[in-house]
C-alpha positions in Angstrom: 30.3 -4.5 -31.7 29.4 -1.6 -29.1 28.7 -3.0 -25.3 30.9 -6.4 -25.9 33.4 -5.2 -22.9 30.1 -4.7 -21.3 29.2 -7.4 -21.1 32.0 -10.1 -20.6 32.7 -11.6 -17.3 32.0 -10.4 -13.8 30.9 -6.9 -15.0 28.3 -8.8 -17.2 26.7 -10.8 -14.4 26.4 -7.6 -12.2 25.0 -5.6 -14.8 22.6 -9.1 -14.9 21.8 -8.6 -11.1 20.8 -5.5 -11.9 18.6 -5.4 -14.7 16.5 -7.7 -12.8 16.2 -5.7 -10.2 15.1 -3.0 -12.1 12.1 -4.9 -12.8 11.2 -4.6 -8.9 12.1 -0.7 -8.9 9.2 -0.5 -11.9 6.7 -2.1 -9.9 5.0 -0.9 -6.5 5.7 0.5 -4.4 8.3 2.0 -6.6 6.3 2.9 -9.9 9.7 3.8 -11.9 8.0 2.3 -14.9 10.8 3.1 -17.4 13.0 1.1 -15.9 10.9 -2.1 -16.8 11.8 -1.4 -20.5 15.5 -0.4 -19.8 15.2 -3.7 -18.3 14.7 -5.9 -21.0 17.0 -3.1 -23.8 19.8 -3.9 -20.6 18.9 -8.0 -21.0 19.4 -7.6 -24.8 22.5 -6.2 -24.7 24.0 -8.3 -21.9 23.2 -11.7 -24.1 24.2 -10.3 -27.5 26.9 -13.1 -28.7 27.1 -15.3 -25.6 26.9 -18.8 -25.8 23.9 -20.6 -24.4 25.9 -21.9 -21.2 26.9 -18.7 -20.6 23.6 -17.3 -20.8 22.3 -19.6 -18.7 24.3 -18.5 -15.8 23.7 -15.1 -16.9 19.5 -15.8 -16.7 20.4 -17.0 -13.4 22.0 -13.9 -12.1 19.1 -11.4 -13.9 16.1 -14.0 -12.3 18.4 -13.9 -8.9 18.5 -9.8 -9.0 14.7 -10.0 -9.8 13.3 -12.7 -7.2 16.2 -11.5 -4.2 14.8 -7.6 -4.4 11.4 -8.4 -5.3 10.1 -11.4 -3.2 12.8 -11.7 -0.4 9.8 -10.6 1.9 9.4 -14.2 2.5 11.9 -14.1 5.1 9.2 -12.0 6.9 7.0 -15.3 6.8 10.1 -17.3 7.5 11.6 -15.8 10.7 9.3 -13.5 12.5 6.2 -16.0 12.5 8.5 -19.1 11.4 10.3 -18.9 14.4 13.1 -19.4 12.3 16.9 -18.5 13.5 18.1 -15.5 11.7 21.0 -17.6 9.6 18.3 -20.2 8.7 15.9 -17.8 7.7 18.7 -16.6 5.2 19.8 -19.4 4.1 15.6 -20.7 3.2 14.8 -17.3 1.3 18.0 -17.8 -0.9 16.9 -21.1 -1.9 13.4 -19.8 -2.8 14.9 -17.1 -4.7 17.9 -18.7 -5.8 15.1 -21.6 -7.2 12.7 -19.2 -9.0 15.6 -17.7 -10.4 16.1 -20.8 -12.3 13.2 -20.0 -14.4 15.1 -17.3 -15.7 18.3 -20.0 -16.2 16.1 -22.4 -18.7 14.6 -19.1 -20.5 18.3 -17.8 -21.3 19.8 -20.9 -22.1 16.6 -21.3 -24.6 16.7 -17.6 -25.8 20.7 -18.0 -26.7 20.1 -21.5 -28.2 17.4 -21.4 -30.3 15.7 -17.9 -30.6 18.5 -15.2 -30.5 20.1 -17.0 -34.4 16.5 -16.3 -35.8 15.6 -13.5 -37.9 14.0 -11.4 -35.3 15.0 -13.4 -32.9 16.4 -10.9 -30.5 13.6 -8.2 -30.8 9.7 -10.3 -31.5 11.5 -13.5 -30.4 12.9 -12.2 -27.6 9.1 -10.6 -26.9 7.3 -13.9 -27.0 9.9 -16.0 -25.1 9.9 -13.5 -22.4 6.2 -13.7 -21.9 6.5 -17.5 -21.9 8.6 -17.8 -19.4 6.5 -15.5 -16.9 3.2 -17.6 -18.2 5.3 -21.1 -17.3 6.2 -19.4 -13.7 1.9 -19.2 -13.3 1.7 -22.8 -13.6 5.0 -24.6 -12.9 4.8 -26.3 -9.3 1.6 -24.6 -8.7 2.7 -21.3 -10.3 4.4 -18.3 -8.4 2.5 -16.0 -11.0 4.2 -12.6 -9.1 7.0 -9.7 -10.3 5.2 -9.6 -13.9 6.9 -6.9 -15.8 3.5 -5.8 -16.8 2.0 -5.0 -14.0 4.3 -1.7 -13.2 2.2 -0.3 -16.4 -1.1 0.2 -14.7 -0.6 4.0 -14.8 0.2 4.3 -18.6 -1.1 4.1 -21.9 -0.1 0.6 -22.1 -3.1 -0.2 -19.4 -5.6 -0.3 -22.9 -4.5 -3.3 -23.6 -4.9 -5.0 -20.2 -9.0 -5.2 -21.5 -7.8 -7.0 -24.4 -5.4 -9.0 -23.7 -4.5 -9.3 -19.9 -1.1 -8.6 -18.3 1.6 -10.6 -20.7 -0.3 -8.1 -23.2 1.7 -5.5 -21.3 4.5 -8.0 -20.4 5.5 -8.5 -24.7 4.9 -4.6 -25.5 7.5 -3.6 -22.3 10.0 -6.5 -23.6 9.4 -5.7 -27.5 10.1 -1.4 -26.5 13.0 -2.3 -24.6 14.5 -5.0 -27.4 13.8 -2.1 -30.1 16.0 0.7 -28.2 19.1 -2.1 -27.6 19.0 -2.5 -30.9 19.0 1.0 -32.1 21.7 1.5 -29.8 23.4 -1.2 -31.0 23.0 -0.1 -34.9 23.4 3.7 -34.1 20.2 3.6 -36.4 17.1 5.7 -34.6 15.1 4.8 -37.1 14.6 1.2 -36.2 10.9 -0.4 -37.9 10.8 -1.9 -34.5 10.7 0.8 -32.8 7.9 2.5 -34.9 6.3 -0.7 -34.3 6.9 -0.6 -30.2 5.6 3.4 -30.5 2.0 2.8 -32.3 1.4 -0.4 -29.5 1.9 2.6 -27.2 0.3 4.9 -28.9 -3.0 2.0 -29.6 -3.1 1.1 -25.8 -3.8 5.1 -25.4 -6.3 4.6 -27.9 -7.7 1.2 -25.9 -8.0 3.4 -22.8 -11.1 5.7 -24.8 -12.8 2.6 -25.0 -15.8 1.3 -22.4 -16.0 -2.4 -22.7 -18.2 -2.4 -19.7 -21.0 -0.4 -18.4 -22.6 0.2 -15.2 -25.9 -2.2 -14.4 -28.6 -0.3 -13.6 -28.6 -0.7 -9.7 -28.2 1.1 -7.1 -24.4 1.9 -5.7 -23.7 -1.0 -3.2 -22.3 0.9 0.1 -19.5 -1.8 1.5 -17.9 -1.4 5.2 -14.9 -3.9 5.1 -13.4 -4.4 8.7 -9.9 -4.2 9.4 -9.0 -5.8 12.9 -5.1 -5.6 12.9 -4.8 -8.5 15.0 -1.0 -9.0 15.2 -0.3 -12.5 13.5 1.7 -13.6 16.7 -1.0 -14.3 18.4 -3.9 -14.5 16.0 -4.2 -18.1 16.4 -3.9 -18.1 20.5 -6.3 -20.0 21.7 -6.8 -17.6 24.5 -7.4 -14.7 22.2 -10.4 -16.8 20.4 -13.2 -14.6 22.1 -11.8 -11.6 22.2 -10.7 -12.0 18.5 -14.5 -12.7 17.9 -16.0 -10.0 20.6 -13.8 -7.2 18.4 -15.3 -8.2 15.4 -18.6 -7.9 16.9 -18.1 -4.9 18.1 -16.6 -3.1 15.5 -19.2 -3.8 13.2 -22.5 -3.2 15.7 -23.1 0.1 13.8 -22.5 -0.8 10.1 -25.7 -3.4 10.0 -27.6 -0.5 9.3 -25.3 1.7 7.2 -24.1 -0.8 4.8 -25.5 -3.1 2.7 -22.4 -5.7 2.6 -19.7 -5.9 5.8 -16.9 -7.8 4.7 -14.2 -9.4 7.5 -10.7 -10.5 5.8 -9.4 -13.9 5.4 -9.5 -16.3 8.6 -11.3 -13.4 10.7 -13.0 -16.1 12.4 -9.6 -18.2 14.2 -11.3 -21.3 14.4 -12.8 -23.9 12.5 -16.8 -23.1 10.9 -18.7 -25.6 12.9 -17.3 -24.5 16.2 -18.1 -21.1 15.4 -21.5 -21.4 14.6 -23.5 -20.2 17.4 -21.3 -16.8 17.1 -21.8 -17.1 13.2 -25.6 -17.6 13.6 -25.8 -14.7 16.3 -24.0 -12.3 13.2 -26.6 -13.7 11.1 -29.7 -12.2 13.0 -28.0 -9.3 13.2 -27.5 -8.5 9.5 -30.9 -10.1 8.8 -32.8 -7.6 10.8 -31.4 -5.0 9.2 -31.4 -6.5 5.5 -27.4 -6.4 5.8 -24.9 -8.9 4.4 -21.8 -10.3 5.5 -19.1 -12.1 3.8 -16.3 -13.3 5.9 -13.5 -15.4 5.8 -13.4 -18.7 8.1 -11.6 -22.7 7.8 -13.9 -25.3 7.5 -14.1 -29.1 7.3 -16.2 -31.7 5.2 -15.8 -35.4 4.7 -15.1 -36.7 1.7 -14.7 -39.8 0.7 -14.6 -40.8 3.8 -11.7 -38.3 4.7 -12.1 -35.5 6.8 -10.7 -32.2 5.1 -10.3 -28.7 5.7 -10.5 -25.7 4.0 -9.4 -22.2 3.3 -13.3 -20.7 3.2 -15.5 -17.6 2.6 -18.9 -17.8 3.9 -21.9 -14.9 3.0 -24.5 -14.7 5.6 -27.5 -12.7 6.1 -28.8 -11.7 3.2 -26.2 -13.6 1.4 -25.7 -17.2 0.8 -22.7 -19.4 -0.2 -19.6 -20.9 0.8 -16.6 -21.1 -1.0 -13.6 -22.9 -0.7 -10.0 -21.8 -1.5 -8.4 -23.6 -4.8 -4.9 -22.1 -4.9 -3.2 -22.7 -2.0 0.2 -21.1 -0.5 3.2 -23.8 -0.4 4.0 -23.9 3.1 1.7 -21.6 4.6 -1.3 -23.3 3.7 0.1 -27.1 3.0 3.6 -28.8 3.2 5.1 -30.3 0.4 6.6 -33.6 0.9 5.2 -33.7 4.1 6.0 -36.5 5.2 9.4 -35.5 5.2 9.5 -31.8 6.7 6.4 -31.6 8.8 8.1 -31.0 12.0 11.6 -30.3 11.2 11.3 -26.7 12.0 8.4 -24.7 13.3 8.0 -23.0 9.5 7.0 -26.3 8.0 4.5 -26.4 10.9 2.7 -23.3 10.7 -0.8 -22.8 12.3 -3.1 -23.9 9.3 -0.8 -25.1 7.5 -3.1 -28.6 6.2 -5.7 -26.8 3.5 -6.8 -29.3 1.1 -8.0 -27.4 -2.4 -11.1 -26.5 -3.2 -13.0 -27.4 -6.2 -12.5 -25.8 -9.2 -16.8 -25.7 -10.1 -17.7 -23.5 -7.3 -20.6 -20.7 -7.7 -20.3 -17.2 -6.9 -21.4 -15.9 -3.6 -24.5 -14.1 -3.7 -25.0 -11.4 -0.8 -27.1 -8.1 -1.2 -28.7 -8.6 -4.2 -25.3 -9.0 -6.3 -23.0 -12.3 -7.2 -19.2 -12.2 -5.8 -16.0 -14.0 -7.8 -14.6 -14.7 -4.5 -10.6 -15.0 -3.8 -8.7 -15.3 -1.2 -5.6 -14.2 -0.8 -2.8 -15.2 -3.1 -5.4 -16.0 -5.5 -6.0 -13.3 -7.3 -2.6 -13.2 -8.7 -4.1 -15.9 -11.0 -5.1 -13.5 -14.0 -7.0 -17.0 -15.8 -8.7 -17.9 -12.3 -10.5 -14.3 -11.9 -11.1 -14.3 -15.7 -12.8 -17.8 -15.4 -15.3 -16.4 -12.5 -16.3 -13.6 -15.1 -19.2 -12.4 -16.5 -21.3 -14.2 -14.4 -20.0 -12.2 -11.2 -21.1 -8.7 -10.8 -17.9 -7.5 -9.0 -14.7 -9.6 -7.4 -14.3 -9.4 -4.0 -10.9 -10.5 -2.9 -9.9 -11.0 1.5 -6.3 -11.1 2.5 -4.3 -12.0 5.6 -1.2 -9.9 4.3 0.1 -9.8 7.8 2.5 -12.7 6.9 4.7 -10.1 4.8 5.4 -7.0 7.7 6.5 -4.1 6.9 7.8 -5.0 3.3 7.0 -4.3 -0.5 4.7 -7.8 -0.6 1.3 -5.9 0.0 1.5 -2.8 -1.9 2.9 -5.6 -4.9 -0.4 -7.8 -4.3 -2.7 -4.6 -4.1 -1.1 -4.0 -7.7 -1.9 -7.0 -8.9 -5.5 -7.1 -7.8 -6.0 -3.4 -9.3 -4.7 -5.5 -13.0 -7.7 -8.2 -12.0 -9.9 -5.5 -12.0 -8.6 -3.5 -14.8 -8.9 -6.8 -16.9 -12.4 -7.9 -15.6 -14.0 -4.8 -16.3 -15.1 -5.6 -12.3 -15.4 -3.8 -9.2 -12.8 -5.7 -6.8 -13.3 -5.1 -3.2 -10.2 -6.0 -1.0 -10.5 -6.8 2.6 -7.3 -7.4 5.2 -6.9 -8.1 8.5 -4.0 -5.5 8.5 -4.0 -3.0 5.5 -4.2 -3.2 2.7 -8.0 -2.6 2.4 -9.5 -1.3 -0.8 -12.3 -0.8 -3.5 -10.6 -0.9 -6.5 -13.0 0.3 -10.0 -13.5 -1.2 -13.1 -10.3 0.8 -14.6 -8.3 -0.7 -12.2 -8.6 2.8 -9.9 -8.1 2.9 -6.3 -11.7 4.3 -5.1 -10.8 3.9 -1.8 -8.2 2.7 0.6 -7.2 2.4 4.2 -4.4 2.5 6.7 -1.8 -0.4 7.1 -1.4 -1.8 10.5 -4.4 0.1 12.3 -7.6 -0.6 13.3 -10.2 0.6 10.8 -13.3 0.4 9.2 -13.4 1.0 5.4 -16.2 2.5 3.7 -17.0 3.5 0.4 -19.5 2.5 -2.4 -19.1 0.0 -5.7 -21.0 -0.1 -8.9 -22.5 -4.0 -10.6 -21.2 -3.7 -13.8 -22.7 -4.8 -17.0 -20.9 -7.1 -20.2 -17.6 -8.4 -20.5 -13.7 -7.5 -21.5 -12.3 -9.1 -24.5 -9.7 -10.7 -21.8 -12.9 -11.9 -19.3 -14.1 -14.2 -22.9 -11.0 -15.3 -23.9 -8.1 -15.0 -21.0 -4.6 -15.5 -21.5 -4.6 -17.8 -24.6 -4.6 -15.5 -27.5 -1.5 -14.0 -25.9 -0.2 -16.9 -25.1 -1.1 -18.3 -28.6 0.4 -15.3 -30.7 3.9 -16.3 -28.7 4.0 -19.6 -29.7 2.6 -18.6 -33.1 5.6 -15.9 -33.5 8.3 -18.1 -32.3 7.1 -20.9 -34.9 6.3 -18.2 -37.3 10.4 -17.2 -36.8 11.9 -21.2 -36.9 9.9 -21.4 -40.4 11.4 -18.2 -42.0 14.4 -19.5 -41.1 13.8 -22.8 -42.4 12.8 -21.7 -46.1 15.9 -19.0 -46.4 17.9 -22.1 -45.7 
């Protein structure tokens, strides 16, 4: 067979390392989208023939060459406002992507085992198990749902079918495209049925894109100031710059109470718990009520329950707003310590400012500010596609606030601006983004940046976003029918088998 020298040994594993890198080089801020598809044609090739404990050291070194180029901004988080030494900060992002790579371990060992012998197995098999190893990563010890191979198709044809069917839509059609051309390499036969197959998904998502699933309610344009502070995260949560923290605030918003209708602050604007900060919260309250203005602005909180006193990752909406929600995804480490019992205390990482969130409920109500209902997220979450699609239609637009200063000067927040443009695109929802350091953005219902500001400056973002009417086939349904067909395809394989036997 052509490509077995290829692939054998060392030069095997590298070329491994590589493909999954090539998955980060497709997505921002890199936007080389071909290479997600010679990705997967690359993965296909590499495991042709090899047995499944070979594989599975193989998945380890693709996941490795994924998760070290695309998520080793972590050691941002781990050294620079971990306090971290510069060997130990090493030495924790390789076991965090050295970990998640083992994702990629299990779904080789599994593809090699039991789906590569099946008729089809290395082309629509190969499709559905990839998907259901990126849906297992959104779940699996609270989910690191981040790197999807279908989020570097925003920009193409493909994007129809993010509507329909979410991102592992765009996930199996990229992994299906790139399985077809290994093969017709492989065969030297052009003329593959899979890849006529792989062309008309293409050529349907164009079709997709002609479609309006949603419309525009009959309202008027909201006009939306979201302020960016750039408050350096060293000393965000200094006691001594509690005031002046709040006194910017205040002051950069005094003239948008009566130019906007909604003035958004980013996640934890407010560096200090919602009861003490209620004078100043009620004093910004007058002020947007006198001029019919809202505010929604992120802040912790506390409640008892049970008897326990707990605090939360909130957003509150005051003025001509009303609600209070409370974070349900929270960020291992950053926002609560696993077994921490045992690591609290061992090193200042594992004992990060605000590091002791408990999870809010799952039935929480929209916001309601200006007239309009808000999905609110904060942060990480709305990298959960099933979470945003949960909080829709009832929501008018999504409104998402961010403290992306954890990740510096890396990839990590044009990759989580990505992914909330794909919320949006799959909503059918205006998604309004608010940072304390940049990224800021109004995203539109086609996933279209409307608006965005700097990174690391102080700024004020303005721009206007439309309520939109009705619902995307993915905003009724989520990711099941994907996630179904998989399943459905992979048992659909096994049973062909079964009856030729």
């Amino acid at each position: 067979m052509p490509y077995t020298s290829l692939s054998q040994g060392w030069r095997g594993h590298l070329l491994a390392l590589l493909a999954g890198g090539l998955i980060t080089l497709s997505l921002a801020p890199f936007n080389y989208w071909p290479l997600g598809v010679a990705s997967s044609a690359l993965f296909v090739i590499l495991f042709h023939h090899l047995s499944p404990k070979a594989a599975a050291l193989r998945g380890w070194c693709f996941g490795f060459g994924l998760f070290a180029s695309g998520a080793s901004w972590v050691y941002v988080s781990i050294h620079e406002f971990g306090y971290a030494p510069v060997p130990l900060a090493i030495f924790i992002t390789f076991l965090f992507t050295g970990g998640l790579a083992l994702t990629w371990l299990i779904f080789a060992y599994v593809y090699a085992r039991f789906i590569r012998p099946l008729p089809y197995g290395n082309s629509l098999g190969y499709a559905a198990i990839f998907v259901l190893c990126e849906w297992f990563r959104s779940w699996f010890l609270t989910g690191f749902p981040w790197l999807y191979v279908g989020y570097g198709y925003l920009d193409t044809p493909l994007a129809g079918w993010a509507p329909v069917a979410g991102v592992y839509a765009l996930s199996f059609i990229v992994a299906l495209s790139g399985a077809a051309i290994a093969i017709a390499l492989q065969q030297k036969k052009p003329r593959q049925p899979l890849l006529i197959i792989s062309t008309l998904l293409w050529l349907g998502g164009y079709a997709l894109q002609q479609v309006s699933w949603v419309s525009p309610a009959e309202r008027a344009p909201l006009k939306v100031a979201m302020v960016q502070a750039n408050i350096s995260q060293a000393v965000k949560w200094d006691r001594d710059q509690y005031w002046p923290t709040l006194n910017l605030y205040n002051r950069m918003s005094q003239p948008l109470w009566s130019q906007a209708d909604l003035v958004i602050w980013p996640e934890a604007a407010i560096p200090g718990m919602y009861h003490n900060a209620q004078p100043f919260l009620e004093h910004i309250n007058k002020r947007a009520l006198k001029h019919g203005s809202s505010l929604i602005t992120g802040v912790p909180s506390s409640a008892n329950v049970n008897g326990q006193r707990l605090a939360y990752n909130s957003i509150v909406a005051l003025g001509n707003g009303e609600g209070m929600y409370h974070k349900q995804r929270l960020v291992p480490f950053g926002e609560y310590v696993p077994l921490e019992q045992y690591l609290r205390g061992l090193i200042q990482f594992f004992n990060l400012p605000m590091s002791a969130f408990s999870a809010g409920s799952s039935e929480q109500q929209p916001l309601q500010a200006a007239g309009m209902s808000f999905a609110p997220l904060i942060c990480y979450e709305v990298v959960y596609s099933e979470l945003v699609s949960n909080s829709v239609p009832a929501a008018d637009m999504l409104l998402t606030i961010s403290n992306d200063a954890w990740f510096g000067d890396s990839i990590g927040p044009l990759q989580h601006l990505e992914m909330a443009q794909m919320r949006a695109l799959e909503s059918g929802r205006y998604l309004l983004r608010s940072t304390g350091s940049g990224i800021s953005a109004i995203v539109d219902q086609r996933g279209n940046i409307v608006v965005q500001g700097p990174q690391f400056q102080q700024a004020v973002i303005r721009g206007e976003a439309k309520a939109m009417q009705g619902a995307t086939p993915f905003a009724l349904s989520g990711n099941w029918p994907i996630i179904g067909l998989c399943f459905v395809l992979l048992a659909g394989l096994a049973l062909t088998t079964r009856l030729r036997s």
